[in-house]
MARRO-66635 format. One record per residue (C-alpha): residue in three letters; z negated, x negated, y. Coordinates in steps of 0.05 Angstrom, whole numbers. Layout:
! residues N
+------+--------+--------+--------+
: rest :     zz :     xx :     yy :
+------+--------+--------+--------+
:  ala :      Z :      X :      Y :
...
+------+--------+--------+--------+
//
This chain:
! residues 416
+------+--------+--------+--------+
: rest :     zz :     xx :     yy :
+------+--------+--------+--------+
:  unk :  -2782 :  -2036 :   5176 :
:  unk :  -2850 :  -2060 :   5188 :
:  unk :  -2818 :  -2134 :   5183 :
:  unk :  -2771 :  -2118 :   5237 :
:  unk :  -2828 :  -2088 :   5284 :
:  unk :  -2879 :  -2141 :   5273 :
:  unk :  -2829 :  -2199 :   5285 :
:  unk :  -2850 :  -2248 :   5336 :
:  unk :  -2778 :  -2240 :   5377 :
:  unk :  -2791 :  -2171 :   5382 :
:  unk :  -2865 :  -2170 :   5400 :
:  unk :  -2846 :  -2230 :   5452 :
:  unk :  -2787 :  -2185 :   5482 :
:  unk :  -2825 :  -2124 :   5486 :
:  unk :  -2887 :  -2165 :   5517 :
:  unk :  -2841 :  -2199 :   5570 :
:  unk :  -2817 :  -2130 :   5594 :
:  unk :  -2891 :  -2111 :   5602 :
:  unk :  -2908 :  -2168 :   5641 :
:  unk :  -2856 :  -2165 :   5691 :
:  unk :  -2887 :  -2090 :   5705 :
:  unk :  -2953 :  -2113 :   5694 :
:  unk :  -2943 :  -2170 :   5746 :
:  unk :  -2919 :  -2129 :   5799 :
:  unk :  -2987 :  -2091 :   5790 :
:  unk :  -3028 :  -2140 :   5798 :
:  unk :  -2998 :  -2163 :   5851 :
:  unk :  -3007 :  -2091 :   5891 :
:  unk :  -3064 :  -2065 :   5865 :
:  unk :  -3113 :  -2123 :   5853 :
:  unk :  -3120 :  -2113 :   5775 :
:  unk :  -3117 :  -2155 :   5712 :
:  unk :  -3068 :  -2150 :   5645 :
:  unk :  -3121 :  -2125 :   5604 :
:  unk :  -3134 :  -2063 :   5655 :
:  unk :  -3059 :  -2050 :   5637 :
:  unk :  -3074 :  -2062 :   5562 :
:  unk :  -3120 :  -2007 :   5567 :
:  unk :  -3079 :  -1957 :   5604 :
:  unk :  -3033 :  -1974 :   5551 :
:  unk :  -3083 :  -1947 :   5498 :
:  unk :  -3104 :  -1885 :   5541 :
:  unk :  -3022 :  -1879 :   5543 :
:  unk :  -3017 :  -1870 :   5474 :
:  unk :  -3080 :  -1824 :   5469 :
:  unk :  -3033 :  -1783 :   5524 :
:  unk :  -2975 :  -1787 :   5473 :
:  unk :  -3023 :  -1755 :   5415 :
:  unk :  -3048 :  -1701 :   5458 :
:  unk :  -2976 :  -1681 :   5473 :
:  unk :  -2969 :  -1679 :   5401 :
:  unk :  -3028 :  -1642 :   5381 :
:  unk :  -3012 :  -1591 :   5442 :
:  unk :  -2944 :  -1584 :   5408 :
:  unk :  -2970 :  -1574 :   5337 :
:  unk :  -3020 :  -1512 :   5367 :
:  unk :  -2959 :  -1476 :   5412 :
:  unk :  -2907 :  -1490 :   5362 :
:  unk :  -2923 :  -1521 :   5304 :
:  unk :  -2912 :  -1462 :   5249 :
:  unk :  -2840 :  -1451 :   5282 :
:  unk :  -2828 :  -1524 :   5280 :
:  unk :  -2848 :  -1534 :   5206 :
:  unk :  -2805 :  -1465 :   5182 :
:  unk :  -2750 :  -1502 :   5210 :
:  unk :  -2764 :  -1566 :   5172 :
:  unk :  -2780 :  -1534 :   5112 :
:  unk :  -2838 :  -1579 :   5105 :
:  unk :  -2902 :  -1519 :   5105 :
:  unk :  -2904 :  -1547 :   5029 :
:  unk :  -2944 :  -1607 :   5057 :
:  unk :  -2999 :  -1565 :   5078 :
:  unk :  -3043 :  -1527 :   5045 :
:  unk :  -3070 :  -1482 :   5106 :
:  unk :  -3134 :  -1428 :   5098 :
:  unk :  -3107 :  -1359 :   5092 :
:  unk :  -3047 :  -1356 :   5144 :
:  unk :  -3000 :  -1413 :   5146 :
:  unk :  -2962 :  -1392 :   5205 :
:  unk :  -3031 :  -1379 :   5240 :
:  unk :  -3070 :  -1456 :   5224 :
:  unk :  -3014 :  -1502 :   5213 :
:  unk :  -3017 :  -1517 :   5280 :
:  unk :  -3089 :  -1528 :   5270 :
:  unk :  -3086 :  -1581 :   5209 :
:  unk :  -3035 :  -1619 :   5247 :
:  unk :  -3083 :  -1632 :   5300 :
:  unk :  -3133 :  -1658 :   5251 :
:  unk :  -3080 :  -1706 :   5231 :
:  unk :  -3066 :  -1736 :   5288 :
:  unk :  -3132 :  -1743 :   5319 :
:  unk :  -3145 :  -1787 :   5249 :
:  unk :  -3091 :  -1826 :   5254 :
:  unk :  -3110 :  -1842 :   5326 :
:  unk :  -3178 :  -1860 :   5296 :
:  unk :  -3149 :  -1902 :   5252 :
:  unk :  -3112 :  -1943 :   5306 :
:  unk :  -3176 :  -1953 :   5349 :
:  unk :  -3219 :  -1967 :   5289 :
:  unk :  -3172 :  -2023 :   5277 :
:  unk :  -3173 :  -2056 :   5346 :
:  unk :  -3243 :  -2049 :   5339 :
:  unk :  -3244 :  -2093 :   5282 :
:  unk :  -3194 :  -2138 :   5309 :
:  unk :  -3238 :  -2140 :   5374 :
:  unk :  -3299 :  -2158 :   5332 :
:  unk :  -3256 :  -2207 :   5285 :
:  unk :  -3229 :  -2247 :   5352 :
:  unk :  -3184 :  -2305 :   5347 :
:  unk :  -3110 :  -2304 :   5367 :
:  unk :  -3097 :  -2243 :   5320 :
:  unk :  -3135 :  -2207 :   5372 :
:  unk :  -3102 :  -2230 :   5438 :
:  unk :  -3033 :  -2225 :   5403 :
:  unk :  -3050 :  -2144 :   5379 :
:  unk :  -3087 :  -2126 :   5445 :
:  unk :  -3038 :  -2142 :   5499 :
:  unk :  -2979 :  -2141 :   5463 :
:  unk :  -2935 :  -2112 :   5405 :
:  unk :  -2941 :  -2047 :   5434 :
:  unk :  -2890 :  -2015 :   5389 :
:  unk :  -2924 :  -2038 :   5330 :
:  unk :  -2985 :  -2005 :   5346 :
:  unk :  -2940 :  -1942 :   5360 :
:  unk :  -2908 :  -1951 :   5283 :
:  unk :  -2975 :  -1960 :   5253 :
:  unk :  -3001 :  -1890 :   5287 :
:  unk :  -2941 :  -1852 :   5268 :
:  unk :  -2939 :  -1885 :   5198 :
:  unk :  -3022 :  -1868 :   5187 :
:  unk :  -2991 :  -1791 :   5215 :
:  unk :  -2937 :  -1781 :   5163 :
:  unk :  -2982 :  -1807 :   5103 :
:  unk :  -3037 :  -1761 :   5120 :
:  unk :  -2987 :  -1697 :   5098 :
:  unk :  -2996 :  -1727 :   5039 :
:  unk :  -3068 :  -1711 :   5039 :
:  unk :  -3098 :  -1638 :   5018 :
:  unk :  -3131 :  -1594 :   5072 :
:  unk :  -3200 :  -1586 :   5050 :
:  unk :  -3208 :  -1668 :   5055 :
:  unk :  -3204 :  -1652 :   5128 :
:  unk :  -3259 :  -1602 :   5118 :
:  unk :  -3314 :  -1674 :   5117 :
:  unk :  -3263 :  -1701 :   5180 :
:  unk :  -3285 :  -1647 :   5223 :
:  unk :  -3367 :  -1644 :   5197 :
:  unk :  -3355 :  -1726 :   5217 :
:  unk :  -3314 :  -1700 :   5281 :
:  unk :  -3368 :  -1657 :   5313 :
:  unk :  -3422 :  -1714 :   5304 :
:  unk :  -3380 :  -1760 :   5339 :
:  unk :  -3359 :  -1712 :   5386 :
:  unk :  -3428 :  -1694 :   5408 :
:  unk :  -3433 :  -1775 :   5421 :
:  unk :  -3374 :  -1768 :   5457 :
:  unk :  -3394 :  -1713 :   5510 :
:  unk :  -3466 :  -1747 :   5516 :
:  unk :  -3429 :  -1818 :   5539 :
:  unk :  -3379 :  -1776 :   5577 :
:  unk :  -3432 :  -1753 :   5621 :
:  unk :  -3469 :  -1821 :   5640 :
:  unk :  -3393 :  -1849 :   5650 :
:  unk :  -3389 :  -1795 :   5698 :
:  unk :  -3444 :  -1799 :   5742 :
:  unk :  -3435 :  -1871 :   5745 :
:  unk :  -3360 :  -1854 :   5767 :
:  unk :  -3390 :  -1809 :   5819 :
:  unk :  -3432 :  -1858 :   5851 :
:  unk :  -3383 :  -1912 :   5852 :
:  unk :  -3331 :  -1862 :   5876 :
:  unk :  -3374 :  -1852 :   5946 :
:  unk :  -3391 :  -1921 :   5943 :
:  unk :  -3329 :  -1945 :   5948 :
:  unk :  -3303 :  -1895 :   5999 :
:  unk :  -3363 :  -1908 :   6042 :
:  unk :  -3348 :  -1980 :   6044 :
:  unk :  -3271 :  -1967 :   6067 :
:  unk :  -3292 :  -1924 :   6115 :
:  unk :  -3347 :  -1974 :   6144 :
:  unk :  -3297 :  -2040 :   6140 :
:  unk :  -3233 :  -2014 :   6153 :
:  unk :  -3193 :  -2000 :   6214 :
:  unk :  -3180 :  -1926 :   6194 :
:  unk :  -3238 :  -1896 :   6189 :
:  unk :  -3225 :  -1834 :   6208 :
:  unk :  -3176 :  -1831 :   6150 :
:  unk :  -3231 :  -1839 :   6104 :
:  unk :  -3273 :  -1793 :   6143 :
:  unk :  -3226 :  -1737 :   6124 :
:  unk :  -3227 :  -1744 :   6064 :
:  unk :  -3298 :  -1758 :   6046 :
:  unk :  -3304 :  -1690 :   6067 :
:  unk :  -3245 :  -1663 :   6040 :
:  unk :  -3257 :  -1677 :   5969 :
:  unk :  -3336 :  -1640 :   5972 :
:  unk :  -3301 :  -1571 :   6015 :
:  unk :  -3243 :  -1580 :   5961 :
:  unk :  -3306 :  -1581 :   5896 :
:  unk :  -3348 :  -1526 :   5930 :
:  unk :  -3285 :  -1478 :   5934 :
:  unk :  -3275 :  -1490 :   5870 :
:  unk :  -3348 :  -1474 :   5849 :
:  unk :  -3354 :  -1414 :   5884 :
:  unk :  -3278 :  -1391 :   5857 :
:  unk :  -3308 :  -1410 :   5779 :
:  unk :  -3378 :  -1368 :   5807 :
:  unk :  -3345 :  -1306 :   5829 :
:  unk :  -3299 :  -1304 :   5768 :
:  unk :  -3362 :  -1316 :   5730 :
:  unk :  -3394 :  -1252 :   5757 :
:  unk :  -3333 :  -1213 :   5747 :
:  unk :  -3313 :  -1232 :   5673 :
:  unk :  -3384 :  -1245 :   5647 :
:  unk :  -3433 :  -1180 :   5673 :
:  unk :  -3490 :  -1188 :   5615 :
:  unk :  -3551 :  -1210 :   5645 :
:  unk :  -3560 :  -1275 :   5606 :
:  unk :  -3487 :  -1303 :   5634 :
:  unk :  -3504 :  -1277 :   5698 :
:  unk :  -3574 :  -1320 :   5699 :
:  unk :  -3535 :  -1380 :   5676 :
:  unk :  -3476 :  -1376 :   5733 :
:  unk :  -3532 :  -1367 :   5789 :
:  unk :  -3582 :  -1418 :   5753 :
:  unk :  -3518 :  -1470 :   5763 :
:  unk :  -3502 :  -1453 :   5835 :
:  unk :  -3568 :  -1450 :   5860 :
:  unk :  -3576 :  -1521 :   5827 :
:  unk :  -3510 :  -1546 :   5848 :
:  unk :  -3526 :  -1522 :   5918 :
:  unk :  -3598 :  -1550 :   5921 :
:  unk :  -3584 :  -1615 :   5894 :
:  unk :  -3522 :  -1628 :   5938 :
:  unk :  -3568 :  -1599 :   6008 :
:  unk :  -3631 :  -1654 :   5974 :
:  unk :  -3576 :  -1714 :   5964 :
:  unk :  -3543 :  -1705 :   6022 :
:  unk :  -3609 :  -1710 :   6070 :
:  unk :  -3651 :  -1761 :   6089 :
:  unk :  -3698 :  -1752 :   6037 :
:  unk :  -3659 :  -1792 :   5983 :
:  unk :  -3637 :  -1849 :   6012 :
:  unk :  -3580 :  -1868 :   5959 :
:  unk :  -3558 :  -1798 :   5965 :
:  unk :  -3486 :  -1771 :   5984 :
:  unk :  -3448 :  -1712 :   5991 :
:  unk :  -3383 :  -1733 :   5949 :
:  unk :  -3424 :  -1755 :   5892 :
:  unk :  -3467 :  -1692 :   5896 :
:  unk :  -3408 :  -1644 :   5906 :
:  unk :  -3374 :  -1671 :   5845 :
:  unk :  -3434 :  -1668 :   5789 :
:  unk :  -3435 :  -1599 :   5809 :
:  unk :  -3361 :  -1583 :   5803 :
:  unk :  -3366 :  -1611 :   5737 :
:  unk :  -3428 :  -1579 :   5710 :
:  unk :  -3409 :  -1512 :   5739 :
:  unk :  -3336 :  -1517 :   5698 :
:  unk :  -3380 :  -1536 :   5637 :
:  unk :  -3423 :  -1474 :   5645 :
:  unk :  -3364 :  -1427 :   5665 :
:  unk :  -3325 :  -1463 :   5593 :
:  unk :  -3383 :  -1439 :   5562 :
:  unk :  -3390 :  -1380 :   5582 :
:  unk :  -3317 :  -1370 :   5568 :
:  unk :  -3327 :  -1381 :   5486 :
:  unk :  -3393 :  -1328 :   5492 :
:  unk :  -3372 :  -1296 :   5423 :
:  unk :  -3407 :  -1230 :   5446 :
:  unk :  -3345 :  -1194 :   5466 :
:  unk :  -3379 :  -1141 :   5510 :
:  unk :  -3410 :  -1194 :   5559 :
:  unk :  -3338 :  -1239 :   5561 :
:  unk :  -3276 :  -1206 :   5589 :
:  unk :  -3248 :  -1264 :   5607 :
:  unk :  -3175 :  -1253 :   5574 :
:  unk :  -3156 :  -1307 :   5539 :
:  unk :  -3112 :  -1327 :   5474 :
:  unk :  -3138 :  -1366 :   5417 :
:  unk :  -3122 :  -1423 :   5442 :
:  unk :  -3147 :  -1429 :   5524 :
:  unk :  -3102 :  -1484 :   5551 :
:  unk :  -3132 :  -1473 :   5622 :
:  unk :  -3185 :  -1498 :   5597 :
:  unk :  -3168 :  -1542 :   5541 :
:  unk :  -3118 :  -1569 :   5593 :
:  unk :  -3183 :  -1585 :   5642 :
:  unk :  -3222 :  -1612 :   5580 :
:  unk :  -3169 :  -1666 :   5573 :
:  unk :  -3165 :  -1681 :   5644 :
:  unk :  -3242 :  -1702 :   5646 :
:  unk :  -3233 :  -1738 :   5587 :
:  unk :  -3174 :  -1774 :   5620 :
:  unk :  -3218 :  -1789 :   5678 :
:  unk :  -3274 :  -1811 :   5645 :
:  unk :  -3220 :  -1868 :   5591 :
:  unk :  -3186 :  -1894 :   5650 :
:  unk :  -3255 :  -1907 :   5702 :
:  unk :  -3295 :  -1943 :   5635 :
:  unk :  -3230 :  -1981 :   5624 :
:  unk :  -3228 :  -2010 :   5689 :
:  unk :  -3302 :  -2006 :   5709 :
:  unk :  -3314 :  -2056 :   5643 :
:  unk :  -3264 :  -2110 :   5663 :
:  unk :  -3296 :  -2116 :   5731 :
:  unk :  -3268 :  -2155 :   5784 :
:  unk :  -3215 :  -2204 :   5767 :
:  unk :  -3218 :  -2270 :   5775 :
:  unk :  -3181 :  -2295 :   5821 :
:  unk :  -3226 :  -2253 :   5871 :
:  unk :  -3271 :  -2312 :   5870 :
:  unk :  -3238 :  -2368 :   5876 :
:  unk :  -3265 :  -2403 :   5933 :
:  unk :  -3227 :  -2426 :   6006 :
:  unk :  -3226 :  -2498 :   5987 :
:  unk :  -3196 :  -2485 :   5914 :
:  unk :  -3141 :  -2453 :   5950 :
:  unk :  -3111 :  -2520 :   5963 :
:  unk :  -3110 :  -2540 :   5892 :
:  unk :  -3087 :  -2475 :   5865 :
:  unk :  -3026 :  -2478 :   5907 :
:  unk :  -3002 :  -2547 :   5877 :
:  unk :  -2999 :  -2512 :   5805 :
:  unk :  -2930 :  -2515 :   5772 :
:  unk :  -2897 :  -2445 :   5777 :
:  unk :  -2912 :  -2443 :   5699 :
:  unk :  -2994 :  -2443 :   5710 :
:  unk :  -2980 :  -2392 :   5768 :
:  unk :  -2953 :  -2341 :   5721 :
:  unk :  -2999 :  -2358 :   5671 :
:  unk :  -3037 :  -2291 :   5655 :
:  unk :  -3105 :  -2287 :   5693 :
:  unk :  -3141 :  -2285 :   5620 :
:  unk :  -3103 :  -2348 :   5598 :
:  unk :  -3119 :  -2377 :   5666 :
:  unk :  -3201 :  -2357 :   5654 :
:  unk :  -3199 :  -2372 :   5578 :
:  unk :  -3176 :  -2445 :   5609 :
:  unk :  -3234 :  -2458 :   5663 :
:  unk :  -3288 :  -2410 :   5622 :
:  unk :  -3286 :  -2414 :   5549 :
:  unk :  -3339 :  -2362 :   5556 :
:  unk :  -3301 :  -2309 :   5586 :
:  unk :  -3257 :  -2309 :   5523 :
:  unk :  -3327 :  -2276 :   5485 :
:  unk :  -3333 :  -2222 :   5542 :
:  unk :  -3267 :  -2204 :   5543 :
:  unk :  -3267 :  -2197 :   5470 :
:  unk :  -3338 :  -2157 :   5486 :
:  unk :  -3306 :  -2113 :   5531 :
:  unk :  -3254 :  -2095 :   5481 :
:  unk :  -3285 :  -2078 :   5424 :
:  unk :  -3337 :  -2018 :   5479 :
:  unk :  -3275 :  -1994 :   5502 :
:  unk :  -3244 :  -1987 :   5432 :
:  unk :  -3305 :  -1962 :   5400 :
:  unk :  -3304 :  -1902 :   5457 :
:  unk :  -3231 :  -1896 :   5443 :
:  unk :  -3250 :  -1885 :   5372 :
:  unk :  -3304 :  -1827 :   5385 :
:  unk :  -3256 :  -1796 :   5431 :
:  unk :  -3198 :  -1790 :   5377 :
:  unk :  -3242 :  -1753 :   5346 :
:  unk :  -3267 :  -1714 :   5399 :
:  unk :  -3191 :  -1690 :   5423 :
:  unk :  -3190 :  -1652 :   5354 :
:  unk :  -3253 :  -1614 :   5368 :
:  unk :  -3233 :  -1598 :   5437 :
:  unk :  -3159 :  -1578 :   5417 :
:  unk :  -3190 :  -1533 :   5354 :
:  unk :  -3253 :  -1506 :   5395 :
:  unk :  -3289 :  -1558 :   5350 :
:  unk :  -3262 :  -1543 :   5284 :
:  unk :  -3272 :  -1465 :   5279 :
:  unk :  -3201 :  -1429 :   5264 :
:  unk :  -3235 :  -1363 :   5284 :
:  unk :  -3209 :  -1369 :   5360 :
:  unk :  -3245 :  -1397 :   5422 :
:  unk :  -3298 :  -1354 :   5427 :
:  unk :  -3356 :  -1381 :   5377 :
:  unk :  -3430 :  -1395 :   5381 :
:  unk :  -3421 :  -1464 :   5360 :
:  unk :  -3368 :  -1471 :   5417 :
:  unk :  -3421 :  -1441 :   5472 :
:  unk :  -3478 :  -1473 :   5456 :
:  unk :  -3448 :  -1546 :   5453 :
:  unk :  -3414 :  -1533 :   5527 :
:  unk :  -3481 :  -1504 :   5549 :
:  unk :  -3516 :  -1559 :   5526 :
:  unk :  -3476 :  -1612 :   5564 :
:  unk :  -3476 :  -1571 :   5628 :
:  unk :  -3560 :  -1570 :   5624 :
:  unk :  -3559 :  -1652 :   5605 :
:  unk :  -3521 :  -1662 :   5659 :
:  unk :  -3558 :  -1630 :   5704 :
:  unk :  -3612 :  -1663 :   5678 :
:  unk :  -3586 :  -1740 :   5680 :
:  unk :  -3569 :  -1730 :   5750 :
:  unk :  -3619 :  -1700 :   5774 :
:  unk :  -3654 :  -1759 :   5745 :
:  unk :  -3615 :  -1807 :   5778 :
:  unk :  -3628 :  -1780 :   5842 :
:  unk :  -3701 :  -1779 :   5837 :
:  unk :  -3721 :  -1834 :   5797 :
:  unk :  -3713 :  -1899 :   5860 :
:  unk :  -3751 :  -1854 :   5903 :
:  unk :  -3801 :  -1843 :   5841 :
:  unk :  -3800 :  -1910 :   5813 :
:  unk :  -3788 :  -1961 :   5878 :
:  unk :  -3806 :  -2028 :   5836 :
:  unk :  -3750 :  -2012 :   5796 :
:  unk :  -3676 :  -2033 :   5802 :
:  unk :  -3640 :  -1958 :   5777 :
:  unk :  -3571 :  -1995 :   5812 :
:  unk :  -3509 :  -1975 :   5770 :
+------+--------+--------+--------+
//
């Protein structure tokens, strides 16, 4: 089987069919084939969160019905944490797909360009092959996984948060710079307003459900302490006093650090200050948890490629480039660069092996987020609150920095 998948007619077959899509996409929206490489990866991390979400809903019907409980030896309930140590399973086996791109990314060479734009359904073969041997493997080995699991996570969440704010800024950037060059401007006028209204409802809706579900004084100190910030920090960056400053980027740092405070809040294991109603398994918010995580994968994956190339090429190599056989012209723009640039072969393999090493911490991460980071005893824990209360305050903190620090430090270049 693993012949038939790793054979060079199939690889070459399945490659040409992800060209031709990947061609058309470049052509419409400016990108390069290894910005569709990596939304491949990100694809498959989609694929295993299906899975894992699955394995929680209906994993201990699922394995009645294929007799196959046998395979794991759960806690005390199997019908309550199968679910549970089939998530663990997967996130591995996703970590052990990244961790070999890394290497392959590291290694370099023609192994590497083959297995990172191509062979797509071995990669797929390999993950579900790692899956199935892991039921081989006891339950309390996973015990070490998820000690590993929260150290990485906590990496995780740390780099989640500077990939953020640097998304933030960009964001406004970008939408600034449409709205100054283009012809429509009052397209993007709408909705560089739009999108802060649209945060700040949501705020206030996450603040006044706040209030109402968590009345202890310590939750209530924590929901105003983030709006008053949130609202203070979006009135400073959006004045004249910071220069660099902007509503949309200001508006959406506080839509996420407000969620991350109302999450926490939300896992408060002290039962008489949380009524927010919820079953063991919140897949509001686990479902919102994802969906930053998503956010945060697919802006590194295409903020680390850059630009590509062909965005430089000067007016008077047009000429030239025109008189290229029609086989150079559909050359792939990294075959094209490797050709002019030799060195662009090293930062491409450079680029790979960050975004696979963050694709590696965040396997990892999806099984703490999908298990309330490894506790079986339901989603409200201490561990749980005190984690998501910590990344609210640092990010707080970071950006608070980040709007400060040019007007602090002017001899210094804080650009992102």
């Amino acid at each position: 089987m693993f012949s038939i998948l790793s054979n060079p007619t199939l690889c070459c077959s399945n490659s040409f069919c992800c060209a031709f899509l990947c061609g058309l996409c470049m052509r419409q929206c400016n990108t390069k084939t290894s910005h569709h490489a990596k939304l491949g990866y990100i694809a498959i991390t989609l694929l295993a969160c299906f899975m894992s979400l699955i394995a929680l809903i209906w994993g201990s019907w699922l394995f009645e019905k294929l007799d196959l409980i046998g395979l794991v030896d759960c806690y005390d309930d199997d019908s309550k944490c199968i679910g549970i140590s089939v998530v663990y399973r997967i996130s591995f086996s996703l970590g052990m797909l990244f961790i070999t791109a890394t290497i392959l990314s590291l290694i370099g060479g023609e192994i590497f360009e083959l297995f990172e734009n191509s062979c797509w359904l071995l990669k797929i073969f390999v993950f579900f092959t790692v899956l199935l041997l892991t039921f081989m493997v006891p339950n309390y080995i996973f015990d070490w996984y998820i000690i590993f699991s929260v150290i990485v996570g906590i990496i995780f969440l740390v780099s989640q948060i500077i990939i953020l704010i640097d998304f933030a800024y960009h964001w406004n950037e970008a939408w600034v710079e449409n709205y100054e060059n283009s012809n429509e401007s009052r397209f993007w006028m709408f909705w560089l307003f739009f999108f802060p209204i649209l945060s700040w409802i949501l705020i206030f809706t996450m603040s006044i459900s706040s209030f109402i579900y968590f009345q202890c004084t310590g939750p209530i100190a924590l929901t105003s302490a983030s709006l008053l910030f949130g609202i203070g920090l979006t009135a400073v960056s959006s004045s004249k006093l910071i220069e660099h400053g902007s509503l949309l980027t200001s508006s959406f740092i506080s839509l996420i650090f407000n969620y991350w405070t109302f999450s926490a809040l939300a896992s408060n294991p002290v039962e008489t200050c949380n009524l927010w109603e919820s079953r063991q398994h919140n897949f509001l918010l686990v479902g919102a948890d994802l969906f930053v995580c998503m956010l945060t994968l697919a802006y590194f994956a295409m903020k680390i490629e850059g630009k590509p190339h062909y965005e430089e090429v000067k007016t008077s190599d047009v000429s030239s480039l025109e008189m290229k056989s029609m086989k150079e012209i559909t050359t792939t723009d990294e075959e094209y660069v490797h050709q002019q640039n030799p060195t662009q072969k090293v930062s491409l393999q450079q680029n790979s092996t960050y975004f696979h090493l963050l694709m590696t911490v965040y396997s990892l991460t999806l099984a703490m987020i999908l298990t309330n980071w490894g506790l079986v005893t339901g989603w409200m824990t201490s561990m749980s609150f005190w984690i998501r209360i910590c990344q609210a305050s640092l990010c707080m903190i970071l950006f608070f920095w980040s709007v400060l620090a040019p007007s602090c430090c002017p001899d210094r270049d804080f650009s992102l």
